[in-house]
PDB file of N, CA, C and O in Angstrom:
ATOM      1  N   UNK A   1       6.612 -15.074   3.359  1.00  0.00           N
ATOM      2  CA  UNK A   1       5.530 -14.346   2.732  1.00  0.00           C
ATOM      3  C   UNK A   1       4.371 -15.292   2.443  1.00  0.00           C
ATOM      4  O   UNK A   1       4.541 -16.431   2.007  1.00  0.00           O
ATOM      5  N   UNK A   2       3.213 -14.766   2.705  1.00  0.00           N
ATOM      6  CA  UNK A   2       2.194 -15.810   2.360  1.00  0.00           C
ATOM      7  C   UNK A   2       1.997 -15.865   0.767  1.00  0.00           C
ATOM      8  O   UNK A   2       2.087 -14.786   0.182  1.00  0.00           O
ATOM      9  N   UNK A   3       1.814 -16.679   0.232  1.00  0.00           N
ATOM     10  CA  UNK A   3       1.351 -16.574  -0.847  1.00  0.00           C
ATOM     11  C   UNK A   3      -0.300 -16.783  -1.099  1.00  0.00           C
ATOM     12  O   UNK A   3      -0.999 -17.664  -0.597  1.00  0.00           O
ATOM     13  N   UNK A   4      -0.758 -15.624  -2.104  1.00  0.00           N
ATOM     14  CA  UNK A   4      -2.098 -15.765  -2.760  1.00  0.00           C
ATOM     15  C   UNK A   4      -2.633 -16.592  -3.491  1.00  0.00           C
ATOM     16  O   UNK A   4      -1.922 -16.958  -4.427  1.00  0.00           O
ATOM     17  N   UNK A   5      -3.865 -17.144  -3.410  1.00  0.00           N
ATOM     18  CA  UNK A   5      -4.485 -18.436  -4.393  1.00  0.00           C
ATOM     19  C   UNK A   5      -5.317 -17.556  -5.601  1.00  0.00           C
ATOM     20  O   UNK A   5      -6.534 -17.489  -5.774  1.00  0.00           O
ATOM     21  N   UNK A   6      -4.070 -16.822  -6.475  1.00  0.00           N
ATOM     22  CA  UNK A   6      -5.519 -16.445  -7.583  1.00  0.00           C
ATOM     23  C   UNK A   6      -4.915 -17.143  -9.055  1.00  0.00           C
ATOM     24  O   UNK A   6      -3.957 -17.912  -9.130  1.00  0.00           O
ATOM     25  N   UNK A   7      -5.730 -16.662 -10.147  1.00  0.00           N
ATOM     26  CA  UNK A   7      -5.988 -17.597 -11.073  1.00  0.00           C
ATOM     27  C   UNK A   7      -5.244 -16.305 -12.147  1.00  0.00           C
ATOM     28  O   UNK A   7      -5.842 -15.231 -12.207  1.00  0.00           O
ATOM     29  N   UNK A   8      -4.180 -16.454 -12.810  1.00  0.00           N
ATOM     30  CA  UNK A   8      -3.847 -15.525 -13.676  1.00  0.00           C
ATOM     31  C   UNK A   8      -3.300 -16.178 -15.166  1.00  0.00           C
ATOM     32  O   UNK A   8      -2.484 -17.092 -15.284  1.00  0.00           O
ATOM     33  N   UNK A   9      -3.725 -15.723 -15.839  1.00  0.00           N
ATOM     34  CA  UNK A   9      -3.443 -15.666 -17.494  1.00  0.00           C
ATOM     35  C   UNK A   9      -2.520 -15.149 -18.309  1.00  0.00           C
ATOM     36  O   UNK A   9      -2.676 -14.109 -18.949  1.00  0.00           O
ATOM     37  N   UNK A  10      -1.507 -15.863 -18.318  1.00  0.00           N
ATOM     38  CA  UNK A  10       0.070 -15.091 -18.443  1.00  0.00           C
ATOM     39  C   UNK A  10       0.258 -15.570 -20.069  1.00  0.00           C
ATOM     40  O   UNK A  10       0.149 -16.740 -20.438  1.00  0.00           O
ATOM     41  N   UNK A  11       0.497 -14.666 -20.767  1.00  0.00           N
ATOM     42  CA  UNK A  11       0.500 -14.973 -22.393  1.00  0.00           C
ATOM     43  C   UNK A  11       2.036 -14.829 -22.395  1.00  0.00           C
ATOM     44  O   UNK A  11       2.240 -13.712 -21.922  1.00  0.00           O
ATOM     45  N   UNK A  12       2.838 -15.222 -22.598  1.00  0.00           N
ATOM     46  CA  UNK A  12       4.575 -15.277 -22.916  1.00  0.00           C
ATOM     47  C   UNK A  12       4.718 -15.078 -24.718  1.00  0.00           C
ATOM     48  O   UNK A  12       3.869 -15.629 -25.418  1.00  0.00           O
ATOM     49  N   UNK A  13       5.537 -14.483 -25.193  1.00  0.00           N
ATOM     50  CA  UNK A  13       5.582 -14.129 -26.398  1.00  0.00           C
ATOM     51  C   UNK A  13       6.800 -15.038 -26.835  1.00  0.00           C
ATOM     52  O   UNK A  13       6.896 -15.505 -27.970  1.00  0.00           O
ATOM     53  N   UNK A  14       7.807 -15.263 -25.731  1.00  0.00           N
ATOM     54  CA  UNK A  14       9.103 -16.027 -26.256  1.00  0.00           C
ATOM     55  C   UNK A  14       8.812 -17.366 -25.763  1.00  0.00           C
ATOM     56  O   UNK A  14       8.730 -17.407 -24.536  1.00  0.00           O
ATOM     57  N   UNK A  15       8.625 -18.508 -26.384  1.00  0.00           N
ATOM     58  CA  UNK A  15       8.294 -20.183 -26.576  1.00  0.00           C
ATOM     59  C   UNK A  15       9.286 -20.641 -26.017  1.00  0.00           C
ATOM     60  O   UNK A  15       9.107 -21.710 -25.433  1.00  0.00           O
ATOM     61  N   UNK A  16      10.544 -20.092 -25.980  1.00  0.00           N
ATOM     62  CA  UNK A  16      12.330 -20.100 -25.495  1.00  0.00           C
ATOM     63  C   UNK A  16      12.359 -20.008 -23.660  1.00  0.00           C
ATOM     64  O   UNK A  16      13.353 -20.416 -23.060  1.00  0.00           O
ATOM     65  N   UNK A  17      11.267 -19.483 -22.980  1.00  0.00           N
ATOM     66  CA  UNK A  17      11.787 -19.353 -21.902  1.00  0.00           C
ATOM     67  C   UNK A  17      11.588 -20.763 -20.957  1.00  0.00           C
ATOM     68  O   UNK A  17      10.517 -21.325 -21.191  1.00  0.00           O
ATOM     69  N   UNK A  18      12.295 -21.313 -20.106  1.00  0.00           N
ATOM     70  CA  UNK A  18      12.622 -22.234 -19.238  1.00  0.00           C
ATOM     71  C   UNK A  18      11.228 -21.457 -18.259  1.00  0.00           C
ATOM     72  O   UNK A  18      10.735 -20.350 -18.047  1.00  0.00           O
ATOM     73  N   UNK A  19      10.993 -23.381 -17.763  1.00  0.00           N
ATOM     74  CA  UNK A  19      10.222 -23.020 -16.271  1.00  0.00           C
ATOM     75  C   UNK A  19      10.755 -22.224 -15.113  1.00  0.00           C
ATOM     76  O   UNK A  19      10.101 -21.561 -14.307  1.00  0.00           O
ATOM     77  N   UNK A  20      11.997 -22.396 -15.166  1.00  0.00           N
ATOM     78  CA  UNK A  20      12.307 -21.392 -14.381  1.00  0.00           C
ATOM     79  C   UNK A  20      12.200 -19.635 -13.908  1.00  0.00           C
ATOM     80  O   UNK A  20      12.009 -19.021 -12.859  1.00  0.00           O
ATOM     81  N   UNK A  21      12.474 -19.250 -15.520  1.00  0.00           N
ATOM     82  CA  UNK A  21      11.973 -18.229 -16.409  1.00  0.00           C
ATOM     83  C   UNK A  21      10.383 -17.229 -16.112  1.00  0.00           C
ATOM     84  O   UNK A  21      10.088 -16.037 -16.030  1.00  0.00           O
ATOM     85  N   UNK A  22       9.664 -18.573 -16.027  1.00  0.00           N
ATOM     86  CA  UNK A  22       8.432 -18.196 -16.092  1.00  0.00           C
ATOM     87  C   UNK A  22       7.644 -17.827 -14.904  1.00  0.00           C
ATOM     88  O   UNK A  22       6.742 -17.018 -14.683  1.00  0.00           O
ATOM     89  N   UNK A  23       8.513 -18.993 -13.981  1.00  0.00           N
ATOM     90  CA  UNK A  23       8.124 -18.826 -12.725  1.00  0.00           C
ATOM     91  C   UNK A  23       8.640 -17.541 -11.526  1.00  0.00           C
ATOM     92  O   UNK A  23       8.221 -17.353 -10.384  1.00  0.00           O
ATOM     93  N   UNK A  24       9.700 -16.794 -12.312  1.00  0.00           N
ATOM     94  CA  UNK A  24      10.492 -15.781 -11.967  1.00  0.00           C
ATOM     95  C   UNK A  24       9.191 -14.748 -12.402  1.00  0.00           C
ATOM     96  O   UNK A  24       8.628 -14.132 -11.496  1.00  0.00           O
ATOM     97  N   UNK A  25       8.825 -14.614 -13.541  1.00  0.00           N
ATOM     98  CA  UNK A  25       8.224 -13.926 -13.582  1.00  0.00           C
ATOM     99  C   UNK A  25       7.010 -13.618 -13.249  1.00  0.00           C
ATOM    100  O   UNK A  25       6.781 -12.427 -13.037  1.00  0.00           O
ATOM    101  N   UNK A  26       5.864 -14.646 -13.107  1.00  0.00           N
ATOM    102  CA  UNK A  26       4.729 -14.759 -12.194  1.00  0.00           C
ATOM    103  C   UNK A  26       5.463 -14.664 -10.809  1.00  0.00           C
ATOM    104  O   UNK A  26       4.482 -14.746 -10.070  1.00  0.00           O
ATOM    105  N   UNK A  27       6.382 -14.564 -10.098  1.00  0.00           N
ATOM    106  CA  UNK A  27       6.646 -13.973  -8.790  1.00  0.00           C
ATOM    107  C   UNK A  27       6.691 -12.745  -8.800  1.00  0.00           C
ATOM    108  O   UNK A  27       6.144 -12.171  -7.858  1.00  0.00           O
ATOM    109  N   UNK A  28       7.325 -11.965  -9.815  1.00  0.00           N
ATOM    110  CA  UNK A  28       7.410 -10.832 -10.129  1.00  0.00           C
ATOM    111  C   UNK A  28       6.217 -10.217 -10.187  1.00  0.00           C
ATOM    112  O   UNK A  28       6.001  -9.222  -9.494  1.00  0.00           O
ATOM    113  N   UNK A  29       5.364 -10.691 -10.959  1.00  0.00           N
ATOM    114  CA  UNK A  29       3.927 -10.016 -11.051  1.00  0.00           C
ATOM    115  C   UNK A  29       3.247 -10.125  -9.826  1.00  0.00           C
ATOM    116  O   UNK A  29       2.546  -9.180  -9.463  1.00  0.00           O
ATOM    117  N   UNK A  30       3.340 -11.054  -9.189  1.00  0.00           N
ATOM    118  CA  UNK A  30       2.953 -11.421  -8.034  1.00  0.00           C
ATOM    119  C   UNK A  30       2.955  -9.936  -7.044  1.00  0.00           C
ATOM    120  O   UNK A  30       2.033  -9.353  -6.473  1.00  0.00           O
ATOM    121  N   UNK A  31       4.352  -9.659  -7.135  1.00  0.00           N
ATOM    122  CA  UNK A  31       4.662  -8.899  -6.038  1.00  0.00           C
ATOM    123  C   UNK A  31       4.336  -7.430  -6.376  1.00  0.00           C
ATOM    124  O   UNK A  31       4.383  -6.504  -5.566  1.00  0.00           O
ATOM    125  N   UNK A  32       3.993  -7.338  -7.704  1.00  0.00           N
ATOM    126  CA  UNK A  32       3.713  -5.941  -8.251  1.00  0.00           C
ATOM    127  C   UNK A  32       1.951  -5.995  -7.608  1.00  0.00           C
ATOM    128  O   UNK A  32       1.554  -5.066  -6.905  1.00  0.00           O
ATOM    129  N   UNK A  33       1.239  -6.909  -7.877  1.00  0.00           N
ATOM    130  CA  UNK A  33      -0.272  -6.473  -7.457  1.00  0.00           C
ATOM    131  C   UNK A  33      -0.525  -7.024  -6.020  1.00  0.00           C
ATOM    132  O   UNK A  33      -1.671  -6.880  -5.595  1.00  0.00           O
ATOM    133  N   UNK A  34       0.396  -7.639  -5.207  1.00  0.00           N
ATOM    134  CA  UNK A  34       0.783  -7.317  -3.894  1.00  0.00           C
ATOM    135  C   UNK A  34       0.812  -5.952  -3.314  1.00  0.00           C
ATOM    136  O   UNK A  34       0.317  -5.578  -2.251  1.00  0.00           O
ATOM    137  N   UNK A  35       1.674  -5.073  -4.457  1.00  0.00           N
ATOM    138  CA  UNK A  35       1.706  -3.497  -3.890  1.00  0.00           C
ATOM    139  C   UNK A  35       0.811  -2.736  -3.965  1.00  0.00           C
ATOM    140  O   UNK A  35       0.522  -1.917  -3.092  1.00  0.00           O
ATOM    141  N   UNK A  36      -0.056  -2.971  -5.558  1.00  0.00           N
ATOM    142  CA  UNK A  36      -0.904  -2.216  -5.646  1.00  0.00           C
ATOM    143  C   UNK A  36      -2.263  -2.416  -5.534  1.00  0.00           C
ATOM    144  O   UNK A  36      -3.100  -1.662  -6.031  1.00  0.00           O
ATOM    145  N   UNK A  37      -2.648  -3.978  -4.530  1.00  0.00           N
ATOM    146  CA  UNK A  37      -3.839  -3.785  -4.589  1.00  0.00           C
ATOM    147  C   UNK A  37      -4.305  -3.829  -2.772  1.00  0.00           C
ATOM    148  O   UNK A  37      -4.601  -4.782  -2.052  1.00  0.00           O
ATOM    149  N   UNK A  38      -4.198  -2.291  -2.480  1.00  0.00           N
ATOM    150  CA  UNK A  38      -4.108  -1.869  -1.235  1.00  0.00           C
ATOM    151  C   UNK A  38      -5.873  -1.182  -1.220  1.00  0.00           C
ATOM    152  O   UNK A  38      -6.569  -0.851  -2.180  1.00  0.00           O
ATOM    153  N   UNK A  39      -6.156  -1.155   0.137  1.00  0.00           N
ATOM    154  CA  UNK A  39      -7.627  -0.412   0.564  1.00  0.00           C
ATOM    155  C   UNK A  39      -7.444   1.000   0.212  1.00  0.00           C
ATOM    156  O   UNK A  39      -8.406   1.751   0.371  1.00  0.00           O
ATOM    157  N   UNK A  40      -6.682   1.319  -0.102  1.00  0.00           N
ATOM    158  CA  UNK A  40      -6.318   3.231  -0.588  1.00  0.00           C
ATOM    159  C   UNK A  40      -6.387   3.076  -1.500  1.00  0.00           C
ATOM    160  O   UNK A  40      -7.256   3.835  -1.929  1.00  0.00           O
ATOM    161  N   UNK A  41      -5.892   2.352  -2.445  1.00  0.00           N
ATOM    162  CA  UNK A  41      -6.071   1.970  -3.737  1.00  0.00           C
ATOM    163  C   UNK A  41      -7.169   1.497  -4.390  1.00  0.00           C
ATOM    164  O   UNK A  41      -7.359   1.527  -5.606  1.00  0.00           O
ATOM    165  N   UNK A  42      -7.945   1.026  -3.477  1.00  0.00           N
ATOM    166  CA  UNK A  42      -8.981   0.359  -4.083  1.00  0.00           C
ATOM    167  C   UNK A  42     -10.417   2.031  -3.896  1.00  0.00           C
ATOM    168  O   UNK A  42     -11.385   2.340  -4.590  1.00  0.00           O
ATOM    169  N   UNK A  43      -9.743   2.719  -2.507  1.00  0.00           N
ATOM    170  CA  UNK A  43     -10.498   3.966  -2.144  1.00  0.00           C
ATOM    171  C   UNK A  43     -10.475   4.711  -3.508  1.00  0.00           C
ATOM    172  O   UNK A  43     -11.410   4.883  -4.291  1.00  0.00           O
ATOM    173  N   UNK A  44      -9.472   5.022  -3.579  1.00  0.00           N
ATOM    174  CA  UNK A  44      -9.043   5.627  -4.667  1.00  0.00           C
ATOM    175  C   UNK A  44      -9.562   5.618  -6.367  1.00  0.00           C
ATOM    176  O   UNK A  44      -9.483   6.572  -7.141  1.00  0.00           O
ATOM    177  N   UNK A  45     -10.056   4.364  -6.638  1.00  0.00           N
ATOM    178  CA  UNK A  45     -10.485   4.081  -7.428  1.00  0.00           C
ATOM    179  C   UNK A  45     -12.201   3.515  -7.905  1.00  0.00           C
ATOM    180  O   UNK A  45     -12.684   2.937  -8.879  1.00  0.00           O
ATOM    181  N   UNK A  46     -12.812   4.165  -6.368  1.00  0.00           N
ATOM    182  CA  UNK A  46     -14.201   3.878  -6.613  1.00  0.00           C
ATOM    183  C   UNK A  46     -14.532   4.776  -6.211  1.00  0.00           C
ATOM    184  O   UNK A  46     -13.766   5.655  -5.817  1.00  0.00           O
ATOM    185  N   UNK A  47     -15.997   4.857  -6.174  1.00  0.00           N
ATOM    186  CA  UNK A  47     -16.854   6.011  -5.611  1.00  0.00           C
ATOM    187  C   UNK A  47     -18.233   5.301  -5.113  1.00  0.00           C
ATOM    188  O   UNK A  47     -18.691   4.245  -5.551  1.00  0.00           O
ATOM    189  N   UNK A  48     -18.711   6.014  -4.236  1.00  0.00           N
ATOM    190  CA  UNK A  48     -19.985   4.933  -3.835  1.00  0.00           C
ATOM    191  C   UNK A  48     -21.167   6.106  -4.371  1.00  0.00           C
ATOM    192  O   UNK A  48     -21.109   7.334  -4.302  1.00  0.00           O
ATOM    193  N   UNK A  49     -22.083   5.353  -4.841  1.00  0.00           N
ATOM    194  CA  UNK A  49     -23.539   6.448  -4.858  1.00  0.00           C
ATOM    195  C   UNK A  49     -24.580   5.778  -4.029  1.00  0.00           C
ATOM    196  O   UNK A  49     -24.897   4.598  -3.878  1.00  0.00           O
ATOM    197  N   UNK A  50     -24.976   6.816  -3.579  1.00  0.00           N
ATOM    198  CA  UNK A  50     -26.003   6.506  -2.384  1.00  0.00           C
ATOM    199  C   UNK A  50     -27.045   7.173  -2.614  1.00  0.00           C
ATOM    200  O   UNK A  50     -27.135   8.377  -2.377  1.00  0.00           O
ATOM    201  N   UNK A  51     -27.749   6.624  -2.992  1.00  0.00           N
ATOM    202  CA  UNK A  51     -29.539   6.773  -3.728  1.00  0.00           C
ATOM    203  C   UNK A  51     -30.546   7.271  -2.683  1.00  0.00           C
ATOM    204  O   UNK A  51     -31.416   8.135  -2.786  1.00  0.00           O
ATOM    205  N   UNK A  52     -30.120   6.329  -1.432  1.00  0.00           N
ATOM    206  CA  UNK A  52     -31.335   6.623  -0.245  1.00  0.00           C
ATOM    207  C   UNK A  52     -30.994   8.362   0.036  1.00  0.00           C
ATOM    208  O   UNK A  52     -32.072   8.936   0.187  1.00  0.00           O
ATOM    209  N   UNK A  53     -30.410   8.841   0.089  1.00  0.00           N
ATOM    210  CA  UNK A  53     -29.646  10.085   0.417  1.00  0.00           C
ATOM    211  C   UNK A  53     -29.340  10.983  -0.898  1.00  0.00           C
ATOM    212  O   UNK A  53     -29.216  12.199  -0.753  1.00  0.00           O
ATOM    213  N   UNK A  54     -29.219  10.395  -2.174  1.00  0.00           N
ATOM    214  CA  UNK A  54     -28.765  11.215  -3.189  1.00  0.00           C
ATOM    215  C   UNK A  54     -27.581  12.031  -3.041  1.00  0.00           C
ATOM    216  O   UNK A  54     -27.526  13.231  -2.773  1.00  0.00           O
ATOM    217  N   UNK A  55     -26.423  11.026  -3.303  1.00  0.00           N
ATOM    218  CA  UNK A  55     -25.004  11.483  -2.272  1.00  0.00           C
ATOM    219  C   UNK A  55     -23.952  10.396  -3.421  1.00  0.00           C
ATOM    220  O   UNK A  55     -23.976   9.210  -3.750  1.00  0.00           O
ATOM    221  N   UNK A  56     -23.017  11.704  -3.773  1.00  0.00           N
ATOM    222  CA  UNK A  56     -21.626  10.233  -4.025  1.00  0.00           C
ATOM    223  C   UNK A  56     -20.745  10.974  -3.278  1.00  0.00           C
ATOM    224  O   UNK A  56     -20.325  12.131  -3.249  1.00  0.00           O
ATOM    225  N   UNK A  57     -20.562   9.693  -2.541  1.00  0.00           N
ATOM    226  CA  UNK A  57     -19.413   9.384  -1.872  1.00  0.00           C
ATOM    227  C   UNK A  57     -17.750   8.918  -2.649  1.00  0.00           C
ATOM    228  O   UNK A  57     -17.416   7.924  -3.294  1.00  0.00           O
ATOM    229  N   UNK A  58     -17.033  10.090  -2.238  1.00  0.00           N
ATOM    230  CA  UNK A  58     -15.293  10.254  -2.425  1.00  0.00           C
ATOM    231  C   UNK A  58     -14.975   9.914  -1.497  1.00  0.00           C
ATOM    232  O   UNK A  58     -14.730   8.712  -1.598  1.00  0.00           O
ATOM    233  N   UNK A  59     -14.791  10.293  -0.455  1.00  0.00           N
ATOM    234  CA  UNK A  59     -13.865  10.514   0.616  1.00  0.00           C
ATOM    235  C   UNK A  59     -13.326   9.086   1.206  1.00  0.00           C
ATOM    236  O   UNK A  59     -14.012   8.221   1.752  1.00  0.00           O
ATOM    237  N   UNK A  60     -12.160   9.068   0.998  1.00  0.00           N
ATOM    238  CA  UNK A  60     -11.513   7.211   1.698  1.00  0.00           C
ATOM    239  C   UNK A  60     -12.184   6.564   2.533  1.00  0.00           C
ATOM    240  O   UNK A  60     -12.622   5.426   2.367  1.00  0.00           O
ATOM    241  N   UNK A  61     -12.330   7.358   3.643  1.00  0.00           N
ATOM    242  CA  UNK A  61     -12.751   6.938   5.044  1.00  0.00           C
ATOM    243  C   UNK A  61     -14.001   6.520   5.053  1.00  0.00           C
ATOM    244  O   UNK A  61     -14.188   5.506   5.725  1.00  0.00           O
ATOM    245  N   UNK A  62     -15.424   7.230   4.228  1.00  0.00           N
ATOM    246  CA  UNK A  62     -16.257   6.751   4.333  1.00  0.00           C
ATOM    247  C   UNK A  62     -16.457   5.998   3.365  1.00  0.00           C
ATOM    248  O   UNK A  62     -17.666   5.856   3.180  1.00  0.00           O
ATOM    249  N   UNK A  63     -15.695   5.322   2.496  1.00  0.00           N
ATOM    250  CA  UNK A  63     -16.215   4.202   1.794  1.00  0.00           C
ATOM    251  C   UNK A  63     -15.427   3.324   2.459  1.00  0.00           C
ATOM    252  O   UNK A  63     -15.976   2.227   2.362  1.00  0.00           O
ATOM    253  N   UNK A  64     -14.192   3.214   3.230  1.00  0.00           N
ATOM    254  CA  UNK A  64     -13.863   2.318   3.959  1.00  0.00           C
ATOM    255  C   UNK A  64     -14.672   1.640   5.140  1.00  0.00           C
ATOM    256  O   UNK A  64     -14.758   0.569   5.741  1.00  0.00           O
ATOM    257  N   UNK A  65     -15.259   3.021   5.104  1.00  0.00           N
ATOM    258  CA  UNK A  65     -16.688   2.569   6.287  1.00  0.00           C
ATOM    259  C   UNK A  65     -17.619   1.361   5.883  1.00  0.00           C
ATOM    260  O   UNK A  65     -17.656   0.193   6.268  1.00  0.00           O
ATOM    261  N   UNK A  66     -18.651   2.363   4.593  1.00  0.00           N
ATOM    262  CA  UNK A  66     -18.927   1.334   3.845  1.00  0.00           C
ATOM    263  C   UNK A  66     -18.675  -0.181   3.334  1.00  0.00           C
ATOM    264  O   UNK A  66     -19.536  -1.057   3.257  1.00  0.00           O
ATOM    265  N   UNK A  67     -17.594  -0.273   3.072  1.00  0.00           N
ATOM    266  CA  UNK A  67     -17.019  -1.334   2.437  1.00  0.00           C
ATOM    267  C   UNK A  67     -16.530  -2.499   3.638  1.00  0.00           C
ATOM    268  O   UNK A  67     -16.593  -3.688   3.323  1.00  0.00           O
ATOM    269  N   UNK A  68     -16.152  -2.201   4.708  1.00  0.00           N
ATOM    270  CA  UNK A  68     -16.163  -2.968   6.097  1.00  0.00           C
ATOM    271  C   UNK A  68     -17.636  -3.440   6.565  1.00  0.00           C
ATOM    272  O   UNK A  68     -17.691  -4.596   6.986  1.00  0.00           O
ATOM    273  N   UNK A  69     -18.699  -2.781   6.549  1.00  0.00           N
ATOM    274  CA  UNK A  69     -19.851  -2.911   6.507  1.00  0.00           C
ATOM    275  C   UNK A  69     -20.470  -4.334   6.128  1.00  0.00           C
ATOM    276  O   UNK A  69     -20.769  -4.501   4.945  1.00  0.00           O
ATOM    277  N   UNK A  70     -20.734  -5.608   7.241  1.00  0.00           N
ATOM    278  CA  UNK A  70     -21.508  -6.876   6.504  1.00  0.00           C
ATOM    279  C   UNK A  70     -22.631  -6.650   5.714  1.00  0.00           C
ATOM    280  O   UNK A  70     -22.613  -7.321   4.682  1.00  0.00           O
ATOM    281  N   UNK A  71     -23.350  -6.116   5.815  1.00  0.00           N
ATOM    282  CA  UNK A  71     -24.246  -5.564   4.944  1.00  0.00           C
ATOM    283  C   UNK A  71     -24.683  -4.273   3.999  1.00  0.00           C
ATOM    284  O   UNK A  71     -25.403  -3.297   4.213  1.00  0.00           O
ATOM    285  N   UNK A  72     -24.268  -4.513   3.381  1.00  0.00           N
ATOM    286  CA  UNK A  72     -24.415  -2.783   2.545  1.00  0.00           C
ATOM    287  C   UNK A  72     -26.485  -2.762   2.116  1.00  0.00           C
ATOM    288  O   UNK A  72     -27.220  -3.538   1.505  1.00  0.00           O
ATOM    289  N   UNK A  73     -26.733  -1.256   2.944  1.00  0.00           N
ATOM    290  CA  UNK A  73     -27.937  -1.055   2.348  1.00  0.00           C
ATOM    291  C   UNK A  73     -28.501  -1.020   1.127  1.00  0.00           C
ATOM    292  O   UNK A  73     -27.905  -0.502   0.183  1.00  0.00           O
ATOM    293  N   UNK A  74     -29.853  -1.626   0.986  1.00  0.00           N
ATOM    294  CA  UNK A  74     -30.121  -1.454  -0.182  1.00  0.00           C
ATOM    295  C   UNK A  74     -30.238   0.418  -0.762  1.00  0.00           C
ATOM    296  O   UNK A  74     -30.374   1.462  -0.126  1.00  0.00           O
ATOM    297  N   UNK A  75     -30.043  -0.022  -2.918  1.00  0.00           N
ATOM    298  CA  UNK A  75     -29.844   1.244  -3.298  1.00  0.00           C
ATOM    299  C   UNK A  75     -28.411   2.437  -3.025  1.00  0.00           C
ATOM    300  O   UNK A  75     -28.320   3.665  -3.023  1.00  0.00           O
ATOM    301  N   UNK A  76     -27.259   1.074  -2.773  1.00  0.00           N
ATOM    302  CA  UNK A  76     -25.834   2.257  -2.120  1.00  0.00           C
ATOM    303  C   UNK A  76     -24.727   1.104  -3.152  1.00  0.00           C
ATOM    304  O   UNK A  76     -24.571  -0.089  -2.889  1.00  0.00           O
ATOM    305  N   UNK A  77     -24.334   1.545  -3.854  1.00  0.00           N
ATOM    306  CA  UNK A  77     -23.794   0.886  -5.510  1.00  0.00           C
ATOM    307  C   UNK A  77     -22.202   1.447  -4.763  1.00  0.00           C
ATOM    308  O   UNK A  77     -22.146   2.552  -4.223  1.00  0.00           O
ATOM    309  N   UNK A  78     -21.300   0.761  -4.817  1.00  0.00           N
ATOM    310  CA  UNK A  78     -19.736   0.793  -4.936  1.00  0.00           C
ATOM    311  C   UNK A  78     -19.859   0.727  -6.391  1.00  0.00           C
ATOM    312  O   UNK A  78     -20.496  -0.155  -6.968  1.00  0.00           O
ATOM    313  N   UNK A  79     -19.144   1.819  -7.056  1.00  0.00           N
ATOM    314  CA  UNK A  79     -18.586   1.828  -8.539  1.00  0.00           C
ATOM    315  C   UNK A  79     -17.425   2.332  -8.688  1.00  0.00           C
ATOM    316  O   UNK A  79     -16.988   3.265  -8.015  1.00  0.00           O
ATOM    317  N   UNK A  80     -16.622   1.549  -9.900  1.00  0.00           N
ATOM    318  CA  UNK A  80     -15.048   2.015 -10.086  1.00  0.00           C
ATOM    319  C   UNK A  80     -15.640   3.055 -11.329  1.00  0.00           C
ATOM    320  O   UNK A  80     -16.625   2.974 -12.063  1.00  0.00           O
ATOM    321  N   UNK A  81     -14.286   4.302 -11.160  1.00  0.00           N
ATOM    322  CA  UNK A  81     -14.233   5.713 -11.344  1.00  0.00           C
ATOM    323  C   UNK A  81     -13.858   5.549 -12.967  1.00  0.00           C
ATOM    324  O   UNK A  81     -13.906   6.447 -13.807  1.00  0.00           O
ATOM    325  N   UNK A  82     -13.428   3.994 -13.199  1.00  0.00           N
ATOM    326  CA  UNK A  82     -13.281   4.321 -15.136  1.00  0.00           C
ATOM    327  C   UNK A  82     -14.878   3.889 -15.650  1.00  0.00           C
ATOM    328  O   UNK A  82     -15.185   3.964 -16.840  1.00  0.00           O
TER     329      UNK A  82
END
């Protein structure tokens, strides 16, 4: 499995656990936002507004469009749905 280079902030409540412990569990987490941070997921959770057009965009496919896109036009905002 490849592993990811990101930067995470793990607060432990028990002072008691072994490196071993810890490192079990940042694998664990690991593999949980492995699952869930998929392009459906990410579809799923944004919406694009498109100003030039006066248009929000839902639909997966065309923000996957979008979002593959090297350049996104000006005035076309990717925003998450919270």
């Amino acid at each position: 499995m490849k592993t990811t280079n990101r930067d995470l902030l793990v607060l432990v409540k028990d002072e008691f656990l072994n490196e071993d412990a810890i490192e079990n569990e940042l694998e664990q987490l690991n593999q949980l936002l492995l699952s869930f941070e998929t392009l459906d997921n990410f579809c799923a959770a944004h919406e694009v507004f498109d100003l030039n057009r006066y248009k929000i965009i839902y639909k997966a496919p065309v923000i996957q469009k979008i979002i593959n896109q090297k350049e996104v036009k000006p005035f076309v905002f990717i925003c998450n749905k919270n």
